[in-house]
C-alpha positions in Angstrom: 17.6 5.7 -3.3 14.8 4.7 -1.0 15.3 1.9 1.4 13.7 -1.5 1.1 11.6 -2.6 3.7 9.1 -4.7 2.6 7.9 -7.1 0.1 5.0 -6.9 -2.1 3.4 -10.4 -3.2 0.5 -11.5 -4.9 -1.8 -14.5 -3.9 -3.2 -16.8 -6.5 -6.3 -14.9 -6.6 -4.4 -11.8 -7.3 -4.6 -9.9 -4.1 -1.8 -8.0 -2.8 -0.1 -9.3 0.5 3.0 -6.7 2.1 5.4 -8.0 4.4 8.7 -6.1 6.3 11.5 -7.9 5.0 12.8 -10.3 7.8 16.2 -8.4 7.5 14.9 -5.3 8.2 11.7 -6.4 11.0 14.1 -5.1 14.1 14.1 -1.5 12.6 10.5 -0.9 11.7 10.0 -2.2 15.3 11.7 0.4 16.5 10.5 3.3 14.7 8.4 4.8 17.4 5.9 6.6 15.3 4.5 3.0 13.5 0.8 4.5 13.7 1.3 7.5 11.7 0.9 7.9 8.2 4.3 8.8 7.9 5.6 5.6 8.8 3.1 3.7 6.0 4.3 5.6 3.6 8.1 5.3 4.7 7.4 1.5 4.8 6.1 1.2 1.3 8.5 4.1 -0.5 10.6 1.9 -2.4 7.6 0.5 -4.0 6.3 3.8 -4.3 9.6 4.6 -6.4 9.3 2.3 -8.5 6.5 1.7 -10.3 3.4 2.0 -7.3 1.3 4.6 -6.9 -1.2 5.9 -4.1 -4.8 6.6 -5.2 -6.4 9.5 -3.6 -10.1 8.1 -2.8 -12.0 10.9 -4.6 -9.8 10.5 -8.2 -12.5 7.2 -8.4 -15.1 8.2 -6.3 -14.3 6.2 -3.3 -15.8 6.8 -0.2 -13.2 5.9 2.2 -10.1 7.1 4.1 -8.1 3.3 3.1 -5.1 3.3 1.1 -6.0 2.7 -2.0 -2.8 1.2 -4.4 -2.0 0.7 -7.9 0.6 -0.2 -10.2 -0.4 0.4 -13.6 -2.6 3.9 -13.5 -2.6 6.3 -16.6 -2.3 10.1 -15.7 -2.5 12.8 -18.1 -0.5 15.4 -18.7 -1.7 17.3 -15.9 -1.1 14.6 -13.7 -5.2 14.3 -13.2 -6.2 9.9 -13.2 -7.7 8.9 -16.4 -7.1 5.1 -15.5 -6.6 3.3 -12.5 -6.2 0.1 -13.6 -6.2 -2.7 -11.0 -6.5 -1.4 -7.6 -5.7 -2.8 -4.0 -7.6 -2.0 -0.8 -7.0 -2.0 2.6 -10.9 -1.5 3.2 -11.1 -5.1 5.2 -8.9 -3.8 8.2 -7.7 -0.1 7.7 -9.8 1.4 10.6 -8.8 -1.6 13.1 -4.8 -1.6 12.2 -2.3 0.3 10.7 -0.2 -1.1 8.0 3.0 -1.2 9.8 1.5 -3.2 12.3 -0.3 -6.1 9.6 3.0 -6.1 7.7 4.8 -6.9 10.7 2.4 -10.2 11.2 3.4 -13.5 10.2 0.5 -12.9 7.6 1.5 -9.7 6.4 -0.6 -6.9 5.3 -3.6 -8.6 2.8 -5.1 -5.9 0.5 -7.9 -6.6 -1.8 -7.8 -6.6 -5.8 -10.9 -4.7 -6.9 -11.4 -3.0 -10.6 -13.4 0.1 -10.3 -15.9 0.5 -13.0 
């Protein structure tokens, strides 16, 4: 079972906001490699078990390196994207800030809604 270290909430306009957990804030501040991908991905793996996905920018045609999330995509059986559903973007601040770092704020981590056409 993947350990739980953040909290994914939605604002009233339907974007995504992630926050560490305040019981578990003292360990991501410790982990000593927050900047890598490895440590977004560590922070957001419960979600990611349950029920989130990552997008891969090209399976919609995105031209960006931001993580791209979604919790209600449609694979076939090949595993290949037929629908992505509602997305969430880092785009605003992904080159500026990791996402350890913005879900560490007292803000947390904002990530856009968008629906791709």
């Amino acid at each position: 079972m993947s350990q739980r270290y953040t909290d994914f909430t939605f604002t009233k306009t339907g974007n995504l906001i992630i926050k560490v957990l305040p019981e578990q804030r003292e360990e991501v501040m410790s982990w000593k490699d927050r900047d890598s991908d490895d440590a977004e991905m560590r922070l957001i793996e419960y979600q990611l078990s349950n029920g989130w996905e990552v997008i891969k920018p090209e399976e919609i045609g995105a031209l960006t390196g931001c993580l791209i999330l979604s919790q209600n995509t449609i694979r076939d059986g090949d595993g290949d994207l037929v629908n992505s559903g509602t997305i969430y973007t880092n785009l605003a601040w992904y080159q500026l800030r990791g996402l350890v770092h913005e879900a560490l704020s007292d803000d947390g981590a904002f990530f856009a809604m968008e629906r791709p056409a």
